[in-house]
C-alpha positions in Angstrom: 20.8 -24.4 15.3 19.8 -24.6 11.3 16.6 -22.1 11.0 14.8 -22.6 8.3 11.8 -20.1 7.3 8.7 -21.7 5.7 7.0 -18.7 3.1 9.6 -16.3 1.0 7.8 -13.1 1.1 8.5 -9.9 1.9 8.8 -10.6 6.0 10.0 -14.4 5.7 13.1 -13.3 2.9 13.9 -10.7 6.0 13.9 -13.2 8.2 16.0 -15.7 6.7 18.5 -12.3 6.0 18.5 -12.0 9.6 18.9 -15.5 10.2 21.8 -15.9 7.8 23.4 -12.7 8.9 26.6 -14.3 10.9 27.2 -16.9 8.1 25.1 -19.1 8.8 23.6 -21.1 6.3 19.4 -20.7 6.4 17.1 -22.4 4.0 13.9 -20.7 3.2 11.0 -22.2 0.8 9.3 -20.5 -1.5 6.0 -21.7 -3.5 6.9 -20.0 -6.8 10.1 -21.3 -8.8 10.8 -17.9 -9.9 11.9 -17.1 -6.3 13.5 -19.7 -5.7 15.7 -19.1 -9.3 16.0 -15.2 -8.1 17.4 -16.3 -4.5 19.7 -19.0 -5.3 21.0 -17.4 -8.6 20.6 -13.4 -8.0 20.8 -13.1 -4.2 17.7 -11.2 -4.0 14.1 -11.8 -3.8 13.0 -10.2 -7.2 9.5 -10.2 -6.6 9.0 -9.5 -3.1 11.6 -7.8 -1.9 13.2 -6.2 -4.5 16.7 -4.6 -4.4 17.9 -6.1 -0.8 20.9 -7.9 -1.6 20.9 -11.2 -0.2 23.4 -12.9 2.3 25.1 -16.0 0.0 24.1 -18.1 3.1 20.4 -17.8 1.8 19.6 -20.4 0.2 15.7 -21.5 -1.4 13.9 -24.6 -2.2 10.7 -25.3 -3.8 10.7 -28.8 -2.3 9.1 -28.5 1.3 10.7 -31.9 1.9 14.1 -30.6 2.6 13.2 -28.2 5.3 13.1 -31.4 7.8 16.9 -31.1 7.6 16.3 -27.9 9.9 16.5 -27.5 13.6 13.6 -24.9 13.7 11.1 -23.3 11.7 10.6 -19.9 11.1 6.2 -20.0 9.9 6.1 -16.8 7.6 3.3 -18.2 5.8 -0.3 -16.1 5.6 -2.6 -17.0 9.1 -4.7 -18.0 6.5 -2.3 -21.1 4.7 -0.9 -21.7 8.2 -2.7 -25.0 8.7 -2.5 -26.9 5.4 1.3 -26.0 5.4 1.8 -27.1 8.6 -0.1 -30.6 7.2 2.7 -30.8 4.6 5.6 -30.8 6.9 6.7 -34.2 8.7 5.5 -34.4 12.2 8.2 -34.3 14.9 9.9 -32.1 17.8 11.5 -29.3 16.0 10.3 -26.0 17.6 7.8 -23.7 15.4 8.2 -20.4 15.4 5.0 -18.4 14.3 5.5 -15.2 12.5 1.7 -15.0 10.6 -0.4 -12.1 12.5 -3.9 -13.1 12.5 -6.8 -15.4 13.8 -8.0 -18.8 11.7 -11.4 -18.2 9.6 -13.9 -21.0 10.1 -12.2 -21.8 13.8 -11.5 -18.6 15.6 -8.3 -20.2 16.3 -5.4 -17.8 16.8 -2.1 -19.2 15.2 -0.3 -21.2 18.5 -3.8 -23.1 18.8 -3.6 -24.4 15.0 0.0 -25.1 15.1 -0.7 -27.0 17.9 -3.2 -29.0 16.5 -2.1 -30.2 13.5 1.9 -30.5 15.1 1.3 -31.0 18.6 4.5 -32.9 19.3 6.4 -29.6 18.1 7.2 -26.8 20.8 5.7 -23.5 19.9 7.1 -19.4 19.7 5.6 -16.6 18.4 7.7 -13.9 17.0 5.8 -10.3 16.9 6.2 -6.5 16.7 6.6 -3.3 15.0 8.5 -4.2 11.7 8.9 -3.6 8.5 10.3 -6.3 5.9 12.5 -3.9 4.5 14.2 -2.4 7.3 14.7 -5.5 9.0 16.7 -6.8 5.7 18.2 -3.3 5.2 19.5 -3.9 9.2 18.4 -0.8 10.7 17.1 -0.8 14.5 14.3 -3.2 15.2 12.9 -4.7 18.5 10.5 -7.3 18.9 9.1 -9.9 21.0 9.1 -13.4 21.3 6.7 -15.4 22.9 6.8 -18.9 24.2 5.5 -20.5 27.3 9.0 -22.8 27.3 11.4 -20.2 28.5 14.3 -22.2 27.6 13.2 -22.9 24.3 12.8 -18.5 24.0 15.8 -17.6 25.1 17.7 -20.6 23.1 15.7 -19.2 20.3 16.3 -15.3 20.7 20.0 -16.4 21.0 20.2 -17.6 17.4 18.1 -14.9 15.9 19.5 -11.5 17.9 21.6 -9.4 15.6 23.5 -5.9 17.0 20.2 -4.2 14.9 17.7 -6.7 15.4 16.6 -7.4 19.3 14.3 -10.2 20.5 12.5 -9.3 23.9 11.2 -12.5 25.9 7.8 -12.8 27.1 6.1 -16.1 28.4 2.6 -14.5 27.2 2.0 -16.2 23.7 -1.7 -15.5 23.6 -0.8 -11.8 24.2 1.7 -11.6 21.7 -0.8 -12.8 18.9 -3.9 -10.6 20.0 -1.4 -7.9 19.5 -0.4 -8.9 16.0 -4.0 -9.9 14.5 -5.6 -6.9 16.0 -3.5 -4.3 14.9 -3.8 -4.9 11.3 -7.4 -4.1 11.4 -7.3 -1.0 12.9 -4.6 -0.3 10.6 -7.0 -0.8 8.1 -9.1 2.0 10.1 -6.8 4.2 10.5 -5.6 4.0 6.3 -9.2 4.9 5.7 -8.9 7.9 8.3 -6.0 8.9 6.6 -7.6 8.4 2.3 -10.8 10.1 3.2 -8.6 12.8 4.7 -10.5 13.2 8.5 -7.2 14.3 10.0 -4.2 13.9 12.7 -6.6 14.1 15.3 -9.0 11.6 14.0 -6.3 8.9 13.4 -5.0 9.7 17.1 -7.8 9.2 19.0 -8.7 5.8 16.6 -5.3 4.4 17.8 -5.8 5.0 21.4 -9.3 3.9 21.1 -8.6 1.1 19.0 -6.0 0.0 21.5 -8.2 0.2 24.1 -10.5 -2.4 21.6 -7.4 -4.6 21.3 -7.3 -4.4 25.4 -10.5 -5.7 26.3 -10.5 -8.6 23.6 -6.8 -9.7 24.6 -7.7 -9.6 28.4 -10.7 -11.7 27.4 -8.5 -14.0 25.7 -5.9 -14.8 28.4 -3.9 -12.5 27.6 -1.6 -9.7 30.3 -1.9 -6.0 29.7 1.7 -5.6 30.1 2.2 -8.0 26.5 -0.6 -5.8 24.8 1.1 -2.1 25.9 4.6 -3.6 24.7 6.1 -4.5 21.1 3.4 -7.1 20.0 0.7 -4.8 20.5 0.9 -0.9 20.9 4.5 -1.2 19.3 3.2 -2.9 16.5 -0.1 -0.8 16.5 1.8 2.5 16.3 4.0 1.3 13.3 1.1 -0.1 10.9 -1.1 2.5 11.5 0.9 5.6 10.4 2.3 4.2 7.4 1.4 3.6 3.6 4.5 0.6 4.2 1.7 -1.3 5.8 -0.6 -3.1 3.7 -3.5 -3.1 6.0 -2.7 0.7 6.2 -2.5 1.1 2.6 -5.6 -1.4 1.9 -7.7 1.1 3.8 -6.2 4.4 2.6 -7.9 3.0 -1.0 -11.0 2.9 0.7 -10.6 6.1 2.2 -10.1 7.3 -1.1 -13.2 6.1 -2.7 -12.0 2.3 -4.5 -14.1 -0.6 -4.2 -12.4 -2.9 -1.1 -12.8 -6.2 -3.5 -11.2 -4.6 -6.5 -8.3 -3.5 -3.7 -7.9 -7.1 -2.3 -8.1 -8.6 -5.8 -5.1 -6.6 -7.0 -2.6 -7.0 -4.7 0.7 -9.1 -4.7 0.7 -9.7 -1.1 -1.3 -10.4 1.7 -3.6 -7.8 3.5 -3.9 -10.0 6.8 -6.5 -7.2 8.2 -9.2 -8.0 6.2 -9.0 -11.7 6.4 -9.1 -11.3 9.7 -11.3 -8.4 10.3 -14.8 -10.8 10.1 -13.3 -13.8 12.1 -12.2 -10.9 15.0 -15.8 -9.4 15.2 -17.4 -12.8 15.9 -15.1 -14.0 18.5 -15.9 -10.3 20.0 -19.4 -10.7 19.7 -19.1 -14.1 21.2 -17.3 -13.2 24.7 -19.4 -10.0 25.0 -16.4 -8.1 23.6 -17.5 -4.3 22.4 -15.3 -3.5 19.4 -16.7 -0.6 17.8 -13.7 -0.3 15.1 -13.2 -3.5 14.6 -17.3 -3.9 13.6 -17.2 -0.5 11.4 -13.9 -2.2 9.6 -16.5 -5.4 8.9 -18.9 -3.0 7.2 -16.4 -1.2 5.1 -15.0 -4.7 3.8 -18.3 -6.3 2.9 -20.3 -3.3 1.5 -22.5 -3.2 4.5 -21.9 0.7 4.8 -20.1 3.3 3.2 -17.4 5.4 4.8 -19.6 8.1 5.7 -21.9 5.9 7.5 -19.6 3.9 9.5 -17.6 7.6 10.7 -21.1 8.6 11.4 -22.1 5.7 13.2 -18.8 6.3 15.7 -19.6 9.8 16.5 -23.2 8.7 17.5 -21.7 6.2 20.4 -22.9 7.9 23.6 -20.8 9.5 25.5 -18.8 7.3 28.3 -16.0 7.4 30.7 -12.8 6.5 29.0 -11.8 3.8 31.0 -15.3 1.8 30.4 
């Protein structure tokens, strides 16, 4: 099976590593030249993953085209580009495996709903968890799930993929495995900001088990099994992005924590904070199925300028009292 990864960032360069890691070759395509130059000539992604030395079985394209010679996609692209990418490949049957984190602005779509409506001929995985681009090319220990309802298509899939170091767990609950993923990057956000405006251990404790309990009631909601939210795709994942500066989301709301202005934050990045992007489109599909997200809602205020830091922390120590399980 040919992989081929679709987006040459950070996470789709550690991919294709991973990919290409017993010799085999993996194409990955890149929208800017220079990365496609850097991979093909210097073994290693320059811009956005700098000093990981590349497998020689790595190779880029800038021509989108050539990625129909693959047997299935890897779909590292942002949640946001996932669509009109998708409209530039060739329809057909090749599986898609979705590795964006986040729910579609404008639809409320997570990302298995828009890949299957733009290619619904093409089976459909979801590939989630607690990772870090740089460990995962480095090769140090990572688990994580994947998702698809085709169980032979998973585990053909996670047989391709699974490395000594790097350990695909099955689960048949895609829905799950995306609440997990867009979810957890905005209360990483939260939990950055708990973290810049320096409200403590505690604090950030009690936001990630009350945040989880957020991502809970809107992934039950959703379809999704409680099991796939307390595993790798969600309070894996959660844990991971919301104790590190590593993670943008973490990192995009330590800045605010710290005082910076959240547009001047988003406007000055290389890569993609998924959090915020998805932070408005999570609070109206909430509101819509009668979802109570506190966080989630004080994360929306702190992006737009609706409140200030002090006002939203306020606001959460005002909740009433309530039993924790409610």
């Amino acid at each position: 099976m040919k992989i081929g990864v679709i987006g040459a960032g950070a996470w789709g360069t550690a991919l294709a590593q991973v990919a290409a890691a017993d010799g085999s070759e993996t194409l990955i395509w890149a929208l800017e030249p220079d990365v496609v130059d850097s991979i093909n000539q210097a073994h290693e992604n320059r811009l956005f993953l700098k000093g990981v030395a590349l497998d020689p079985a790595v190779h880029a394209t800038g021509d989108i085209g050539e990625m129909a010679a693959c047997d299935a996609l890897l779909m590292v692209t942002p949640a946001q580009h996932l669509r009109a990418v998708l409209g530039r490949l060739p329809a057909g049957e090749r599986p898609l495996v979705l590795c964006a984190k986040g729910i579609e602005a404008g639809t409320g779509l997570l990302m298995h709903e828009v890949a299957s409506a733009v290619q619904p001929g093409a089976p459909i995985a979801v590939l989630s968890g607690p990772t870090f681009a740089h460990e995962v090319a480095a090769g140090l220990p990572t688990a994580v799930t994947l998702a698809a309802a085709d169980r032979d298509l998973g585990e053909r899939l996670i047989a391709r993929i699974a490395r000594p170091a790097f350990r695909p767990y099955f689960s048949d609950d895609v829905a799950g495995a995306e609440v997990g993923g867009a979810v957890k990057n905005v209360l990483a956000i939260a939990c950055g900001v708990v973290d810049g405006k320096g409200l403590g251990l505690n604090a950030r404790a009690a936001l990630i088990s009350r945040g989880f309990a957020e991502m809970t009631r809107f992934g039950l909601a959703k379809g999704a099994r409680p099991e796939t939210l307390a595993g790798l795709a969600g309070l894996g994942d959660l844990v991971l992005t919301c104790s590190s500066t590593s993670s943008r989301n973490f990192s995009l709301g330590k800045g605010i924590g710290e005082g910076a202005d959240p547009a001047a934050l988003l406007a000055d990045r290389l890569t993609v904070a998924e959090g915020a992007s998805t932070a408005p489109v999570l609070k109206a599909a909430a509101d819509a199925l009668g979802v109570d997200m506190p966080i989630v809602a004080a994360v929306c205020a702190l992006l737009t300028g609706e409140a200030s830091v002090d006002e939203v922390v306020g606001r959460l120590l005002a909740r009433p009292l309530r039993s924790e399980g409610a």
